[in-house]
N, C-alpha and C positions, 0 to 999 in steps of 0.2 A: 281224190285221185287214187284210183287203183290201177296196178300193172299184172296181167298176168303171170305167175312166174316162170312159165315159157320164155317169155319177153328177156326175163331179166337178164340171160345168158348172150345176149348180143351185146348190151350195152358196154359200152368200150370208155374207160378212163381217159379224159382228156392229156394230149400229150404236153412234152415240154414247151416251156412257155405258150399255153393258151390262157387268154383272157380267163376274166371271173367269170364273164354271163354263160363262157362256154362251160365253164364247171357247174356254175349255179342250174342250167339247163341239165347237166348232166347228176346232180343232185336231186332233186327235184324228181330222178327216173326210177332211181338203181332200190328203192323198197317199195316192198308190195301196196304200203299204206302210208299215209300221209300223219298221219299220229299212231304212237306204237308204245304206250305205258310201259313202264318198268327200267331197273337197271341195269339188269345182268348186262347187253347187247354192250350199251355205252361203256359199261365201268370196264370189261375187259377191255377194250380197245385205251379208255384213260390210264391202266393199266398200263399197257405196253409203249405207251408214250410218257411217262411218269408225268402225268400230269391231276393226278387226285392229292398231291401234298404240293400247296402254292408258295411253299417255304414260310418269308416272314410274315407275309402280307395277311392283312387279316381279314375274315371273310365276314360279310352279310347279307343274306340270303333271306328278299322278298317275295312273302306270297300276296297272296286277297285276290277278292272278284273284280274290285276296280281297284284303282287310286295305287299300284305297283310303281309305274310308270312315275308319276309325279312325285311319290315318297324320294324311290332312287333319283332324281335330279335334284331336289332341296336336298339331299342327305350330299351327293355330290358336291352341289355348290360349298354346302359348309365346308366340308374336309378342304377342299381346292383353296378354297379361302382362308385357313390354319394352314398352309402352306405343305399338306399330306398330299404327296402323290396316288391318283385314284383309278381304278380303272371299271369301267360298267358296261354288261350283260346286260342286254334287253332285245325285246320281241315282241311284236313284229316289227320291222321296218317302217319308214312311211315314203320316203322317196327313194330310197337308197340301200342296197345293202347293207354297208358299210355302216351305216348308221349301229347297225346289232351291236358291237363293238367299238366301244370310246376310250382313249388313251390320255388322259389328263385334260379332255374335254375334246382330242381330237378324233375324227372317226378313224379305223384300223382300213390304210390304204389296201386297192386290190392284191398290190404283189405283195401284201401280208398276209392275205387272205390263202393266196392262191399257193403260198408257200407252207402255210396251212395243212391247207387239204392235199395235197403232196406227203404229208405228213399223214396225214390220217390215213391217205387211202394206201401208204405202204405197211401201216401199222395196224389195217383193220384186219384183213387177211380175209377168210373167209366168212365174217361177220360183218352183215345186213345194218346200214343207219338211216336211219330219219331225217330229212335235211332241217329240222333243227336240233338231233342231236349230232351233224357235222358241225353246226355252227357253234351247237358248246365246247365243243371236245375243240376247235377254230380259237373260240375266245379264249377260250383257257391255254393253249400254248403261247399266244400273246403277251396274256396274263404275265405269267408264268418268266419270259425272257425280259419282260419290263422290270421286273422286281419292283412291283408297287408296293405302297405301305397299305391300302386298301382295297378290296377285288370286290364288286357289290354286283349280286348275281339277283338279276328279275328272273320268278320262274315264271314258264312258260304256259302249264296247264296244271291246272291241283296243286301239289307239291310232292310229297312223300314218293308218286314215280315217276316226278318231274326229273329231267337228267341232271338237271341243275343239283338236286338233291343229293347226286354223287360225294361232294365234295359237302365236308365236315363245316359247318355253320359256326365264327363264335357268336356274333347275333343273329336270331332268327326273327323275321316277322310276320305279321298278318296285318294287312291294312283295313282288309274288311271281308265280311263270307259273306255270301248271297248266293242265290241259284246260275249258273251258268255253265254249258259243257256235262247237261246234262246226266248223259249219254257216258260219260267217262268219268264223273265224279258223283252223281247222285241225284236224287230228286229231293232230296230234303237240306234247309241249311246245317243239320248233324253229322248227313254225310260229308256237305261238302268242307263242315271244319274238319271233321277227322286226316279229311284226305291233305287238309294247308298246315295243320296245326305236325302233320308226317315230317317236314322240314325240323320241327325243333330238336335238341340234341342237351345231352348229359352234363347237367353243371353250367349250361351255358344261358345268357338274356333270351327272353320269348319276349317280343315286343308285340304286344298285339292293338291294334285300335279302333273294335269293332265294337260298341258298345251294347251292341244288343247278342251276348255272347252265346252260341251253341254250349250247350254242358262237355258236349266234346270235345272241344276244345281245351278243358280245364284238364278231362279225363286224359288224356294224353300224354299231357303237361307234366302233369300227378307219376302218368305211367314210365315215362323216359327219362324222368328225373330235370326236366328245365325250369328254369328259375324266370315263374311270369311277370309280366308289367303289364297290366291293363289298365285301357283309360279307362276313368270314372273310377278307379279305384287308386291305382300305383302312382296313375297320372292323371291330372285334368286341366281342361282348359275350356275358357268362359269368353265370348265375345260379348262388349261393351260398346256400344257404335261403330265407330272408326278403327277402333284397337280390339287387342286382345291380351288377355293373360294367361300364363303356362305356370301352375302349381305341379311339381315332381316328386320325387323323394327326397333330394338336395336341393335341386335347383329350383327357383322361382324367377320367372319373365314375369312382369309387368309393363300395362300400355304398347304392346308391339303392333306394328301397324300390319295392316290386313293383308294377308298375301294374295297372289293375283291366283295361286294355286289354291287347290281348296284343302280348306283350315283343319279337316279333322287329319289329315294327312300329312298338313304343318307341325301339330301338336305331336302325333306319333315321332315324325325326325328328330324332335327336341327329345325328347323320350329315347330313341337310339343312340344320340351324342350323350346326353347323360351318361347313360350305362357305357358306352364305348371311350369316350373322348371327354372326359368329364373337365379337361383342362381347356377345350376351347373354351372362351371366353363367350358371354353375352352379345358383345357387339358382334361377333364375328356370326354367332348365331343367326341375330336379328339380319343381318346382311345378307347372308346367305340363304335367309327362306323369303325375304321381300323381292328376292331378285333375280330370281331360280324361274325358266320359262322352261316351256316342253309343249311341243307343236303338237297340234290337234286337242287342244285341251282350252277349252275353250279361249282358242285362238283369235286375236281379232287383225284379218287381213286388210280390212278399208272399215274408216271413220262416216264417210257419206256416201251412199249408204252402209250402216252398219253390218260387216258381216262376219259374222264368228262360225267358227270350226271348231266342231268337236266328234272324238271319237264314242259316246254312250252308246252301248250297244246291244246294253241289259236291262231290265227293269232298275235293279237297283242305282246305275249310271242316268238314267233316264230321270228316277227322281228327284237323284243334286241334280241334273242339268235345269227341270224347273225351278228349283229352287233359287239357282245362282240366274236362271234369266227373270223371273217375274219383276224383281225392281228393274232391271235394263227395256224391258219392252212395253213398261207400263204405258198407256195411251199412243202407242203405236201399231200400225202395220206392218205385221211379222209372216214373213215367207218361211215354209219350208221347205229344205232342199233334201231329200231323206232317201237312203238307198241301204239295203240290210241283207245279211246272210240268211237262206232259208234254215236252217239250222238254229239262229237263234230263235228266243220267244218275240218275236214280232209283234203278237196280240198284247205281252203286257209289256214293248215300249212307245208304241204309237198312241195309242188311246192317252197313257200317262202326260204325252207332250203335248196330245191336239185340244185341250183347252186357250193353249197360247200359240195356237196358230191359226190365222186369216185364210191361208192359199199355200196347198200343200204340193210340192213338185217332187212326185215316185218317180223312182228312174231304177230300172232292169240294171242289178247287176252281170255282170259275166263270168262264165266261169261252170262249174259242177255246183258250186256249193251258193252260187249267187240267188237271191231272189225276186221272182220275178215285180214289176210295179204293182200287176192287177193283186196278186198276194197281198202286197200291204195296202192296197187301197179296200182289202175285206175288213181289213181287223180296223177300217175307222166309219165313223157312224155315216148312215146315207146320206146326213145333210152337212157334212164336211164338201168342204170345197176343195176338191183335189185334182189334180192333172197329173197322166203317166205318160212314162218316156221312156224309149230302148234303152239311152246312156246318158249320161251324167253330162254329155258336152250339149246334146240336143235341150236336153235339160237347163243347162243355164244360159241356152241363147235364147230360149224363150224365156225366162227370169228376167234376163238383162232388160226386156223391153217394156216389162212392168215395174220395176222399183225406180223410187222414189229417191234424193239425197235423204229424207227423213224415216227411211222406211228399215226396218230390222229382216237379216236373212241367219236363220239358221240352219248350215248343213252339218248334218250328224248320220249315223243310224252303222258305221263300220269304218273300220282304217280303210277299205278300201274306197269307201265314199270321198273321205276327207284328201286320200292323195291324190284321187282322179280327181278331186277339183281343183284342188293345191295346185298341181301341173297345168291344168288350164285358165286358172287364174295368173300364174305369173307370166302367161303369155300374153293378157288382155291389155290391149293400150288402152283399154277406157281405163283402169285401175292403177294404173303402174304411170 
């Protein structure tokens, strides 16, 4: 989305008491560019809202390519469950604004929001924000009046000029580096650790759980003075069937049963609670990472036919997703439901998935940044069986008329996939 800055001089601040969507639409206008690196912009305005010191509450601040999302919900659930009041930053949404910010597990109502940015837009002055660095500077006055014991901040893009980055870390992590967001963090995984490994800070835990680690990463580390934990080294953890085990520096789990989330990302939380919270207990642990969900992650909406939701959106996402589907689709008929940003590498996440796919359904996102179906029906070989669709609704009324009760569907390829279905799934009376 770009606005001319001619444009920008009309746009008029929503009045008192307008809705969110009229704000959110009027967010959404007011910068020239839809992503805008660096801190200066934000931190003045967190600045003038005192909102870069969260008092007592303690901070942890997730990077990585994937697995962000699902770290900060097991890390949530534990603390919720030791009885710590918690509060979590995330992005993007999937149905909801509201969703961006969660309050002891509840989403931050609109007239919190709206009272918010009320806030902001008296305190920004003459300085230009991003509409998700309204929604930090948003979460963080939240934050901030809740007086939580814990604020766990998902960053957004890279790290280091992530806005999230503003505010001082005492655990920092990395869930994992891989290529993505090319464009703004790098072509190589060196740059893109350098730019996640930017979050860590002086004297404080670097959690990281990428095992295949950039040296940049280390160099960093080295340079800012933070104190690393890396699996395979500070931490590890070994899958045995059904269970698994967590070797740490103190702590050892044995036989814990398999989480629904994926497990390298189980093992990193245990690895955070160590270092932060080293008094929860075991069980509260085990509890807490077996039973921790997060929508769009390989989601299962209906039993027969089976259909899972997931957001993969990068080559390295697109790997665990085969991974974790090849025992589930084994000697079945597997649809795909697949719609993706031009923007992303689309050439290395289709190819990666279409070994375990029968009948693949592209569907045209919408949008500037959406792409089109013929696009990704290039990057798969000519004797794939594929069908293209404008949208994602046309798309699965023909789907519906082909699956099976025994038959496996998986829609993935962007959040935006997964919520346009989401939405039209929970309106289907064949499912519901």
């Amino acid at each position: 989305m770009t606005i001319a800055p001619s444009e920008l001089t009309a746009l008029v601040a929503p009045g008192a008491n307008a809705p969110l969507d009229q704000w959110l639409a009027y967010l959404l206008s007011i910068h020239p560019t839809e992503i805008d690196m660096g801190l200066t912009r934000v931190s003045k305005v967190a600045e003038r809202l005192n909102v870069l010191d969260l008092g007592p509450s303690q901070i942890v601040t997730v990077a990585g390519t994937n697995g962000k999302g699902t770290t900060c919900a097991m890390l949530e659930n534990i603390l919720r469950l030791s009885g710590l009041t918690v509060g979590v930053y995330s992005s993007p949404h999937m149905l909801k604004y509201n969703e961006r910010v969660r309050i002891n597990g509840q989403d931050a109502s609109d007239d919190a929001f709206v009272a918010a940015f009320e806030q902001i837009e008296a305190a920004r002055g003459e300085i230009s924000l991003t509409f998700f660095e309204y929604a930090t500077l948003a979460g963080l006055i939240l934050f901030k009046a809740a007086k939580l014991d814990v604020v766990i901040l998902e960053v957004g893009l890279g790290g280091r000029l992530d806005a999230t980055n503003m505010i001082d870390a005492d655990i920092s992590v990395v869930t994992s580096v891989d290529l993505d967001h090319e464009a703004y963090l790098g072509n190589t995984r060196e740059l893109v650790g350098r730019e996640k490994a930017g979050i860590f800070r002086q004297g404080k835990p670097a959690i990281v759980g990428e095992p295949n680690l950039p040296h940049t990463v280390n160099d960093v580390a080295q340079h800012l003075g933070a104190k690393l934990y890396r699996v395979g080294t500070e931490f590890t953890y070994q899958q045995n069937g059904n269970t698994w085990d967590y070797q740490g520096q103190v702590l050892k789990l044995t036989q814990l049963s398999l989480p629904t989330l994926p497990l390298p990302n189980a093992a990193t939380v245990i690895a955070i609670v160590e270092q932060g919270w080293p008094h929860i207990s075991a069980d509260i642990i085990a509890k807490g990472i077996s039973s921790a969900r997060l929508t769009g992650r390989l989601e299962q909406v209906s039993e027969q036919p089976l259909i899972l939701l997931d957001v993969a959106h990068n080559p390295h996402a697109a790997r665990f997703l085969v991974k974790q589907l090849t025992p589930i689709v084994a000697g079945k008929r597997v649809f795909a439901l697949c719609g993706m940003l031009k923007d992303k590498d689309i050439g290395g996440v289709l190819p990666v998935v279409s070994p375990l796919i029968d009948t693949w359904y592209l569907v045209s996102l919408q949008g500037e940044r959406g792409a089109n179906a013929s696009l990704l029906r290039q990057t798969l070989a000519q004797d794939c069986k594929a069908l293209e669709f404008e949208d994602i609704a046309t798309a699965w009324t023909a789907l519906k008329a082909q699956i099976q009760p025994d038959d496996v569907v998986i829609v993935f390829g962007s959040f935006y996939t997964v919520a346009g279905f989401k939405s039209l799934f929970k309106q289907d009376n064949r499912f519901v």
